[in-house]
C-alpha positions as CSV (number, residue, x, y, z in Angstrom):
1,X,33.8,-19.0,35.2
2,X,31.5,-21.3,37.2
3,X,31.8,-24.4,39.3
4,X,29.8,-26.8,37.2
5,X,29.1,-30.6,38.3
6,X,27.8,-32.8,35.4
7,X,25.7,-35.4,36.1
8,X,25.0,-38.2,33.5
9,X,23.6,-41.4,35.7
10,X,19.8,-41.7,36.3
11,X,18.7,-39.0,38.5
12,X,16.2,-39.7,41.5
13,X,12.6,-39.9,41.0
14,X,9.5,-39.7,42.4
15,X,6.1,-40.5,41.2
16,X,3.4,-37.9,40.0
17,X,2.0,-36.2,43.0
18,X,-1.9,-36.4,43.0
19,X,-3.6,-33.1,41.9
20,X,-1.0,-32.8,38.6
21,X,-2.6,-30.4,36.2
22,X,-3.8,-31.5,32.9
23,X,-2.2,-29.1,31.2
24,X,1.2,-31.9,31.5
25,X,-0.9,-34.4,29.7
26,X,1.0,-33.6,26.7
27,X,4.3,-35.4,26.7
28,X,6.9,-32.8,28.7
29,X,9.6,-33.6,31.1
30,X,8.2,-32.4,34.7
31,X,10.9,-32.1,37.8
32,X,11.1,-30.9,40.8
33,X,14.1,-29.0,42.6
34,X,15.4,-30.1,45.9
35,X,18.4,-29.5,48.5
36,X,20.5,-32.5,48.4
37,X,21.2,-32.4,51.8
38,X,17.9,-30.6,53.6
39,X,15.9,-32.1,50.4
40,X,13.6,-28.9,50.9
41,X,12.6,-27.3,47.4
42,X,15.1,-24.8,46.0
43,X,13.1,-22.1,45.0
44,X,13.1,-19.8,41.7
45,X,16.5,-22.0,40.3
46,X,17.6,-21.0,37.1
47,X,17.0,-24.0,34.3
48,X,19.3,-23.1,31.0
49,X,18.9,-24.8,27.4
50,X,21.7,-25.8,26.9
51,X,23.7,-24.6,24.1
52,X,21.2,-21.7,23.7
53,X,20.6,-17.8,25.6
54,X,16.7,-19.5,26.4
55,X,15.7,-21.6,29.5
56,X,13.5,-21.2,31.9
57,X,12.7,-20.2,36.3
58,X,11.6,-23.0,38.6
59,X,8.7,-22.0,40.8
60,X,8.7,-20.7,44.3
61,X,8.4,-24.6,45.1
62,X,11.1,-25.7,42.7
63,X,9.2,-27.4,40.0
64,X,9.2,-26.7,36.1
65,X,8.1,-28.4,33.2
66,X,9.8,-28.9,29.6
67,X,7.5,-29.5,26.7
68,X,9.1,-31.5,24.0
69,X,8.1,-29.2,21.4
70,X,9.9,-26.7,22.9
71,X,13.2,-27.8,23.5
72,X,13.8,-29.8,20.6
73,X,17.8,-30.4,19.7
74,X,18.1,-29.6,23.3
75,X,20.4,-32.4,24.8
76,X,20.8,-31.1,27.9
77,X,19.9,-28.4,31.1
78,X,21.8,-26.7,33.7
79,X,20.2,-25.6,36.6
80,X,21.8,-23.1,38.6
81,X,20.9,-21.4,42.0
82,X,22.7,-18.5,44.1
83,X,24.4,-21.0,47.2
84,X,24.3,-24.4,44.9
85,X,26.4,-25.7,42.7
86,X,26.0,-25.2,39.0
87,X,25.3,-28.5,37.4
88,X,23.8,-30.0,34.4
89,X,22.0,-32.5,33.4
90,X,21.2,-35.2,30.3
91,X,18.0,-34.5,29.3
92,X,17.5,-38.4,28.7
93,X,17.9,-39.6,31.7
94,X,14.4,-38.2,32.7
95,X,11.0,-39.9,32.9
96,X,8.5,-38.3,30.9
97,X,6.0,-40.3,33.8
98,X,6.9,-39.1,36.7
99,X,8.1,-36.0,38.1
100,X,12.0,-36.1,38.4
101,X,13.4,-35.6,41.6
102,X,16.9,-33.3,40.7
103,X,19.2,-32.6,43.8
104,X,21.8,-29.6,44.1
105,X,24.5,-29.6,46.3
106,X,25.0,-26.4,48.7
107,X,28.3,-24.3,47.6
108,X,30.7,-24.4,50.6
109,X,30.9,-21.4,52.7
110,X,34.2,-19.4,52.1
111,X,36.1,-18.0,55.0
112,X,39.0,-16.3,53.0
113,X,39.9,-12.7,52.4
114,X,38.8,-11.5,49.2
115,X,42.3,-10.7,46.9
116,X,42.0,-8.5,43.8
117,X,45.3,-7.8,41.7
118,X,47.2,-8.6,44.8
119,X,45.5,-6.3,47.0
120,X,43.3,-7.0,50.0
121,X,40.2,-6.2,49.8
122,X,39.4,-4.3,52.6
123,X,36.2,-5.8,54.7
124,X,33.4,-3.5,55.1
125,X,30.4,-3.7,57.8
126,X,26.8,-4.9,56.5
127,X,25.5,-1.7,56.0
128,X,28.8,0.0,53.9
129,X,28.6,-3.0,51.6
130,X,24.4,-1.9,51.3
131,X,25.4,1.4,50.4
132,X,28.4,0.8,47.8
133,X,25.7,-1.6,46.6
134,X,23.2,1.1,46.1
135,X,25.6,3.5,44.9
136,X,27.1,1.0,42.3
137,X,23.5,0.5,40.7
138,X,23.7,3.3,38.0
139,X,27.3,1.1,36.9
140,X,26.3,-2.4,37.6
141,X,22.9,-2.3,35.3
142,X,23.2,-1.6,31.8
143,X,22.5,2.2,31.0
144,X,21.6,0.9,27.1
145,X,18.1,-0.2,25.2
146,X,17.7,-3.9,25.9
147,X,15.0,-6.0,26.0
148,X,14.0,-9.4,27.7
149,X,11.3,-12.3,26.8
150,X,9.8,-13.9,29.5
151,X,7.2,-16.0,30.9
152,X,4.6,-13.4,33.2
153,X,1.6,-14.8,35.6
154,X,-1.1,-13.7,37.7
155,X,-2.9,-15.8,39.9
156,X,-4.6,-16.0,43.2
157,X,-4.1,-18.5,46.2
158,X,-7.4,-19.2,48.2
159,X,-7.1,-20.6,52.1
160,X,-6.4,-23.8,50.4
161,X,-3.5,-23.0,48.8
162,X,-5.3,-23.5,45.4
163,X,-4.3,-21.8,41.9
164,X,-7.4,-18.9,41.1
165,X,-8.0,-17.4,38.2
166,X,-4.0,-18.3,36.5
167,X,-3.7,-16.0,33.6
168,X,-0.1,-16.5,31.9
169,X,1.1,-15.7,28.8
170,X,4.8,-14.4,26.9
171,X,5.7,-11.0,27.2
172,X,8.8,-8.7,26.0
173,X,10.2,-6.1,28.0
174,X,11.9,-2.9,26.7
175,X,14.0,-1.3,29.1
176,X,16.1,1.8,27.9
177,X,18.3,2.1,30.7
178,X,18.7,2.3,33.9
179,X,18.9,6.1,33.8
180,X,15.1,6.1,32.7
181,X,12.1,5.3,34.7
182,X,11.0,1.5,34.1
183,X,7.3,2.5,34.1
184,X,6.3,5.9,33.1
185,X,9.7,6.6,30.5
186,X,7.9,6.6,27.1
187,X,10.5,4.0,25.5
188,X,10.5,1.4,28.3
189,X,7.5,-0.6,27.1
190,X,5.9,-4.2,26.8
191,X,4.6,-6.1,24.0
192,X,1.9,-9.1,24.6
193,X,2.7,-12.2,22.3
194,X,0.7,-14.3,24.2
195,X,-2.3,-13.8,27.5
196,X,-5.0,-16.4,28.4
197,X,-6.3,-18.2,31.3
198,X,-5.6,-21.3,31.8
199,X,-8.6,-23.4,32.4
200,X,-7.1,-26.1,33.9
201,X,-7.3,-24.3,36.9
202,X,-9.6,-23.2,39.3
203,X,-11.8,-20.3,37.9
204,X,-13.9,-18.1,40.9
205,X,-15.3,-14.9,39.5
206,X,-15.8,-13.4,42.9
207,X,-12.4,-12.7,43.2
208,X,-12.2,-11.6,39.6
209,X,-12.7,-7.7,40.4
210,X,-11.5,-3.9,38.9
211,X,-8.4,-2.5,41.6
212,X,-11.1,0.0,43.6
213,X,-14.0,-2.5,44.2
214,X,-14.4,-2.1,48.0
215,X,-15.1,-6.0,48.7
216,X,-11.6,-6.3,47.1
217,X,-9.0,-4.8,48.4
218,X,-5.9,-4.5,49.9
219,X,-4.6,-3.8,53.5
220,X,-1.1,-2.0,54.0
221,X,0.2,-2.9,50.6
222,X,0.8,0.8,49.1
223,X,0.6,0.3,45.0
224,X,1.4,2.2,42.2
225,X,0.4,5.8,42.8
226,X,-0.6,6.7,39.2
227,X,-2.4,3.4,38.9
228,X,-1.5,0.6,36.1
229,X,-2.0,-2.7,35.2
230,X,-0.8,-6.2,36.7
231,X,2.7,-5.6,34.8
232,X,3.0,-2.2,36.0
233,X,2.2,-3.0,39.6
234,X,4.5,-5.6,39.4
235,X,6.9,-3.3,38.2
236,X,6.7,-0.5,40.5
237,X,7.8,-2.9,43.3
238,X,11.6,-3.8,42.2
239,X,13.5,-1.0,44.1
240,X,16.5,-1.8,42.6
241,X,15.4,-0.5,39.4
242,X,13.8,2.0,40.7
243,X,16.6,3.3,42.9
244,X,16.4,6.5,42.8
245,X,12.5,6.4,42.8
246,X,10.0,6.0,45.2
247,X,8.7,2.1,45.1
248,X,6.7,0.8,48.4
249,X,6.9,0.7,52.5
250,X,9.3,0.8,53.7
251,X,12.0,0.6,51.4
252,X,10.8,3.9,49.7
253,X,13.1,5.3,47.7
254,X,16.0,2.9,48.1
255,X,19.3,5.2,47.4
256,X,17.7,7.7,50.3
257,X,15.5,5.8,52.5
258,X,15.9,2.3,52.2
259,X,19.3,2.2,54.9
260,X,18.1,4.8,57.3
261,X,14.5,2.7,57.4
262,X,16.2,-1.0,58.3
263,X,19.0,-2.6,60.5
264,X,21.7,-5.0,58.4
265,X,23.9,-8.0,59.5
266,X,26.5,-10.2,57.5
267,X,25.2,-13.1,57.0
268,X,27.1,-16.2,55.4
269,X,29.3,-15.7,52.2
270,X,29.5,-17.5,49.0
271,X,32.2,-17.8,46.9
272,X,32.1,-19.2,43.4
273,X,35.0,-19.3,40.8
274,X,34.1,-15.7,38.9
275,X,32.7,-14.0,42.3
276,X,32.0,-13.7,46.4
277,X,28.5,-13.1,47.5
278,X,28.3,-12.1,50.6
279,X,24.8,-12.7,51.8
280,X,23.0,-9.8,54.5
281,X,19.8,-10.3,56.2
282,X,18.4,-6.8,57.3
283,X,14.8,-5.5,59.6
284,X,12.5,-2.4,59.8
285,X,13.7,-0.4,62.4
286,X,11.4,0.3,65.2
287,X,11.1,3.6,65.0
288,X,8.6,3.4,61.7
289,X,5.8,1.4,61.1
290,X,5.1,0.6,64.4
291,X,1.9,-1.7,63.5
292,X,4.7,-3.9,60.8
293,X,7.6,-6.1,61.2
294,X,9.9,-6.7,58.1
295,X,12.5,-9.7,57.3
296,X,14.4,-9.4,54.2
297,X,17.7,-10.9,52.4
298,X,20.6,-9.4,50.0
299,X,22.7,-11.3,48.3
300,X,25.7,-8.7,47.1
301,X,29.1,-8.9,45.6
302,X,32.3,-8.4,47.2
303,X,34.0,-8.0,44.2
304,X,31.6,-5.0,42.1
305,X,29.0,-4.3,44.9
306,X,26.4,-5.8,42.4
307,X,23.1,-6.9,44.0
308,X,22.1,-10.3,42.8
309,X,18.9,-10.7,44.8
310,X,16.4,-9.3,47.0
311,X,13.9,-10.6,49.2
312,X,11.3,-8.2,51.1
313,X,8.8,-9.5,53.8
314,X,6.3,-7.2,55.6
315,X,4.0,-8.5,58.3
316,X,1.7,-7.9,60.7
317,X,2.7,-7.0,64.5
318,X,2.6,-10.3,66.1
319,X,1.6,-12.5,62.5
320,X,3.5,-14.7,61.0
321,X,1.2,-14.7,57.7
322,X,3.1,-12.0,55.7
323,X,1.1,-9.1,53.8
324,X,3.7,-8.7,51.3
325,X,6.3,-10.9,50.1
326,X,9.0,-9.8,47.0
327,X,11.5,-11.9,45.4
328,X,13.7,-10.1,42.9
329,X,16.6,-11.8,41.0
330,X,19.7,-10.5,38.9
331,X,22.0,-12.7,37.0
332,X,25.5,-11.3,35.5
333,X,26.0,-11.0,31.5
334,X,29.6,-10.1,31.0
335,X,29.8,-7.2,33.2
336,X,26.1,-5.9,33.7
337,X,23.4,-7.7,35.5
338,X,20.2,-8.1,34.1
339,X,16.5,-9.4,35.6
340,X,16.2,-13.2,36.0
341,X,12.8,-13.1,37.6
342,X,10.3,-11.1,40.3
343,X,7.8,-12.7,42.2
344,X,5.5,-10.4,44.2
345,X,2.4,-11.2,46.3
346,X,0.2,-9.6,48.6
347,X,-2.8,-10.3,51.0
348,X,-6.2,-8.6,50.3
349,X,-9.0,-9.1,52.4
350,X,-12.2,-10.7,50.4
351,X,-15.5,-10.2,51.7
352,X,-17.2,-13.9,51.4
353,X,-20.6,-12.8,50.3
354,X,-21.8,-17.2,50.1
355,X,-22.7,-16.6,53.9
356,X,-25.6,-18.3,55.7
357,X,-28.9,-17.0,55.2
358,X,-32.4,-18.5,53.8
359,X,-33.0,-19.5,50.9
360,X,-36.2,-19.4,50.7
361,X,-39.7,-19.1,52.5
362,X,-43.0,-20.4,52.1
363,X,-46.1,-20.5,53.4
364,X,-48.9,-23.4,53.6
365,X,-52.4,-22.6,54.7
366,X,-54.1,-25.9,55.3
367,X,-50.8,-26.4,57.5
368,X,-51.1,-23.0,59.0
369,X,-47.0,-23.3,58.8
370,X,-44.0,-21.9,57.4
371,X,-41.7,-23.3,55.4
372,X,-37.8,-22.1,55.6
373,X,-35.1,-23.5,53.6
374,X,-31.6,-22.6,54.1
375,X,-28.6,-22.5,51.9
376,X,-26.8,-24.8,54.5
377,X,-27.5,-27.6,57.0
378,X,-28.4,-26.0,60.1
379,X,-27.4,-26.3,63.6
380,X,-30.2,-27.8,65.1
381,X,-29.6,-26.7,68.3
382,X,-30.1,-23.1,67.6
383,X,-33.4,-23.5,66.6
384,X,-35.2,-22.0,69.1
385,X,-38.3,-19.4,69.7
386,X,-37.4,-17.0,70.6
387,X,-34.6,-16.6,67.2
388,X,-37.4,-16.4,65.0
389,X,-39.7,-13.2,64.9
390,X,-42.7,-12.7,62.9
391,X,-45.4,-10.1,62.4
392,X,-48.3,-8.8,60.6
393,X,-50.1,-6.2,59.9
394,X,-47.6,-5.2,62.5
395,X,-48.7,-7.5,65.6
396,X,-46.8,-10.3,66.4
397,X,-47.2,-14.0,65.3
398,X,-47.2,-16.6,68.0
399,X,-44.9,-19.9,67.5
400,X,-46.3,-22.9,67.9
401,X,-43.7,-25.6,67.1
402,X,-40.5,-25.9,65.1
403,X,-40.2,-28.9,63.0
404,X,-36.8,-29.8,61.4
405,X,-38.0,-31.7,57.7
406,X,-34.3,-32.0,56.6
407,X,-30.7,-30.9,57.3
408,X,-31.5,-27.8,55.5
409,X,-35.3,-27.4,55.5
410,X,-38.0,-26.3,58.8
411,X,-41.2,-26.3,59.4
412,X,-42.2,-23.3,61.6
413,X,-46.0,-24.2,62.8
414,X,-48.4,-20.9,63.2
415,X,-51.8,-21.5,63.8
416,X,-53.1,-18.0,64.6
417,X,-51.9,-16.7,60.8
418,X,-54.6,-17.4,58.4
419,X,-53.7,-15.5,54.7
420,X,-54.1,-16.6,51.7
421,X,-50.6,-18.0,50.6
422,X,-49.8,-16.0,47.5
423,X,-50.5,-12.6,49.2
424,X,-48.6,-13.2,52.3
425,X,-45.1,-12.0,50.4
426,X,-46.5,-9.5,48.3
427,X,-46.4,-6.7,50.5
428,X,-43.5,-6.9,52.9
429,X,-44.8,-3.8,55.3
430,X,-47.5,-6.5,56.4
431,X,-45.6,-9.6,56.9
432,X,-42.3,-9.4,58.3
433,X,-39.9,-12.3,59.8
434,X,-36.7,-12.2,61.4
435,X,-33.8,-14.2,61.9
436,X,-31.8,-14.5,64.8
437,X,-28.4,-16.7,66.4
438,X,-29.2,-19.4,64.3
439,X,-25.9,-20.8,63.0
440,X,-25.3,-23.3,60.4
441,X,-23.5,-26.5,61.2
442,X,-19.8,-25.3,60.8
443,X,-21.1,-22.4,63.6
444,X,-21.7,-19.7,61.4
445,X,-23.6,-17.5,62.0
446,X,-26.9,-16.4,60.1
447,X,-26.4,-13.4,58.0
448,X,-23.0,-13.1,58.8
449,X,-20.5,-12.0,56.2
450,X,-16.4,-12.8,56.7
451,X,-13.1,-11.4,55.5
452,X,-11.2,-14.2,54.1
453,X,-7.8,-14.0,53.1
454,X,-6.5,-14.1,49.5
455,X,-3.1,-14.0,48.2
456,X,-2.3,-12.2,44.8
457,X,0.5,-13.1,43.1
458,X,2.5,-11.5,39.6
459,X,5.3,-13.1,38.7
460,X,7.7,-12.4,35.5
461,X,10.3,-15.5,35.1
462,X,13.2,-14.1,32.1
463,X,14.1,-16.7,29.6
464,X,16.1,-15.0,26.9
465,X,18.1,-11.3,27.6
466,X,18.3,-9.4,24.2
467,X,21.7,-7.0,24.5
468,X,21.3,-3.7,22.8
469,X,18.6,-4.2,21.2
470,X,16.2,-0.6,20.6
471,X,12.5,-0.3,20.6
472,X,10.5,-0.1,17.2
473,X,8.3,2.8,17.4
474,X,6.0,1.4,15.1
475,X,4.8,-1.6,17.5
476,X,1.2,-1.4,19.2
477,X,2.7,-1.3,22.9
478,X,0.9,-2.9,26.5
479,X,-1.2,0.2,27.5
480,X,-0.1,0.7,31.0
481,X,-3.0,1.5,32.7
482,X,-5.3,-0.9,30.9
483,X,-6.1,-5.2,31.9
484,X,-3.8,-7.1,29.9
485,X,-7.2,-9.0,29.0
486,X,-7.7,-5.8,26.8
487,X,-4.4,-5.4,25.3
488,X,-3.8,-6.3,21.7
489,X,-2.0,-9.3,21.6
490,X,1.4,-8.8,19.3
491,X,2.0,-11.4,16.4
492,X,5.4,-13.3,17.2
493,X,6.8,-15.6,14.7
494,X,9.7,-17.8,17.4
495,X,7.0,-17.9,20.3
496,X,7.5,-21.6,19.9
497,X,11.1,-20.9,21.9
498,X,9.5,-20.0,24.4
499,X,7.2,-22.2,27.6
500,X,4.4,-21.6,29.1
501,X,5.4,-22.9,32.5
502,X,2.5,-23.6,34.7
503,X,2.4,-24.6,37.7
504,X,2.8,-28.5,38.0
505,X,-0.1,-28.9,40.5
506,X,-3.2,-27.4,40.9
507,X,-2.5,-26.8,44.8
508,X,0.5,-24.9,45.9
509,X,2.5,-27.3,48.4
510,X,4.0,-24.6,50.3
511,X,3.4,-20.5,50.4
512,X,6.4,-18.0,50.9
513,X,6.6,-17.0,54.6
């Protein structure tokens, strides 16, 4: 049973941050997650209809929104979060004006010895409770067809921290078992109800590019060997369902590789009325991947050795700006434990190809000048002689003078080249000019291309778990391999149960680190 706090009196509030996405014009209750003592967002916290199996996953910072339409006959939500207190809340004390502030209170620590029909239980290191945890897997998940309906995204974060290219939609996952592989096992499937991008945000169709395009890709993040689309790439990288399967560096294959790759330590424990968590915080150890550093969390159970979350971190040697970043988390139904939600993100370098160059060049004969405009203002300082090299008819062109017109626009005086102005470009073999350290005024330089760093991110949030229930062979599945742009969307009567939650803001406040 859980420790559950009602609350009933008006809960805090704060008004609408500015940057609040259009898509909560409509009228839907908005809120926002927080600590109630370190008042920092609680991340990924569970939100349940009451009085339903539905609800829906906060974001990484700890906001959700609740259509009307949606959650009608709905009187009121618990929110729940591994280390908080359960509590709930009446849905009419919120503002549908502002975004509602909710605090949870931390569980307290426990310190005592774990009894179970009057027996001790015996303490084990960090690492024995990993590998009872590991072993336990095959008995902890349910071995039977079941199938969850969820909320899936994919979106990109630029350098400033805004949404890119947010497509979202509803999906249903089939899972056989845990005996089966997730992605390749013929009966472990996905149907689409709903896919589209949501406009609201920020579109860039730069970053909008197949897997293998070489000005996309991505650096020490090892995907999917076979290939796949975003929800099987997403897939391959929960290594608790894939146990006894290779998933990414450097948990590998978690039953043989995952211990012998990282160092563990106990961390704090959690006790709640129906179980003890004891929480472990684990490394890479140094003798592989010398070039990585790794910070990760498990949140296990004394009691059954069930894992109820996972978080997997993989940086850089001397970065604090992680590569890959993995939030997986489990919730218990009657004795199994099923998916609450993955988030998974990874840095790819993208080649900026909007660097500074020319725009475009002209030439005036009664002037006996050059005209050069540029796709930025210019460092004026940099224009100099001797960065500017012209010929023809292979002999070089003396400079007289160079006259700035306008922040992005010189003249470049040339008395000695007399052509006639529409045949000077015609042939470039005869007329050739050069460029040269002249930077723009943010110091770039000209022609000069950069890598800039962009964050990828799927994400699949659970918000009803169907028990025992089979696949119908019949159904036009997800083709693995192919965009879920090109996948035939499935006709769903009750998709009405279900939210859409975007993202509350069109900037992301904070980034996982």
């Amino acid at each position: 049973m859980k420790t559950t706090k009602t609350v009933t009196t008006i809960i805090s509030i704060l008004f609408a941050y500015i940057g609040i996405s259009s898509v909560y014009a409509q009228k839907t209750i908005t809120a926002e997650i927080i600590d109630a003592e370190t008042f920092e967002p609680i991340s990924f916290a569970t939100v349940k209809l009451m009085g339903t199996q539905r609800g829906v996953i906060a974001n990484y910072n700890g906001q959700f929104g609740l259509p009307l339409d949606k959650i009608k006959n709905i009187t009121s939500i618990e929110i729940s979060s591994i280390g908080y207190q359960t509590t709930s809340f009446n849905i009419n004390t919120f503002s549908l004006k502002k975004i509602n502030i909710i605090k949870l209170f931390p569980s307290k620590e426990t310190l005592t010895t774990v009894v179970i029909k009057g027996k001790r239980k015996k303490k084990l290191s960090a690492i024995k409770l990993v590998r009872r945890a590991i072993k336990a897997i095959k008995k902890n998940l349910s071995d039977t067809p079941h199938s969850y309906i969820g909320y899936y995204r994919d979106y990109q974060i630029n350098n400033e921290r805004e949404y890119c290219n947010l497509n979202e939609g509803i999906v249903e996952e089939f899972d056989s078992g845990i005996l089966s592989h997730k992605i390749t096992a013929t009966k472990n499937q996905s149907l689409l109800y709903s896919y589209k991008t949501n406009l609201n945000f920020k579109t860039d169709s730069t970053l909008i590019t197949p897997y293998n395009d070489s000005s996309k890709y991505i650096r020490d993040a090892k995907l999917l060997s076979f290939g796949g689309n975003e929800l099987s790439i997403l897939k391959s990288h929960n290594p608790i369902r894939l146990f006894n399967h290779n998933s990414f560096s450097f948990v590998n294959e978690m039953q043989n590789d995952f211990i012998r790759n990282h160092n563990f330590k106990k961390d704090k424990k959690i006790s709640t009325d129906d179980d003890v968590i004891q929480t472990i915080i684990f490394n890479k150890k140094n003798s592989i991947g010398n070039n990585y550093t790794v910070d990760g969390k498990l949140k296990i159970s004394v009691l059954d050795y069930s894992i109820y979350s996972f978080e997997y971190t993989v940086y850089e040697l001397n970065s604090t700006d992680p590569i890959l970043h993995i939030d997986i988390e489990y919730k218990k139904i009657h004795d199994k434990m099923y998916l609450n939600y993955m988030s998974f993100h990874n840095k790819f370098l993208f080649t900026d190809n909007d660097f500074f160059k020319e725009k475009s060049i002209s030439y005036n004969k009664d002037s006996k000048a050059l005209y050069i405009e540029f796709n930025r203002k210019i460092d004026t300082k940099t224009l100099k002689k001797q960065n500017f090299k012209i010929t023809y008819q292979g002999k070089k062109v003396p400079i007289k003078l160079i006259k700035v017109i306008n922040e992005k626009k010189i003249l470049v005086s040339t008395p000695n080249l007399i052509i006639n102005e529409n045949a000077i470009f015609k042939n470039k073999d005869l007329f050739k000019i050069e460029l040269k350290n002249i930077r723009d005024h943010y110091n770039q330089l000209i022609y000069q291309t950069k890598e800039v760093p962009i964050y990828q991110y799927r994400e699949f949030f659970v918000q009803e778990v169907f028990k025992n229930k089979k696949i119908d062979s019949n159904t036009t599945f997800v083709n693995k391999f192919k965009p879920l742009s090109k996948a035939k969307l499935t006709p769903f009567t009750n998709t009405n149960k279900y939210i859409i939650n975007s993202p509350l803001m069109k900037v992301m406040k904070s980034v996982p680190k």
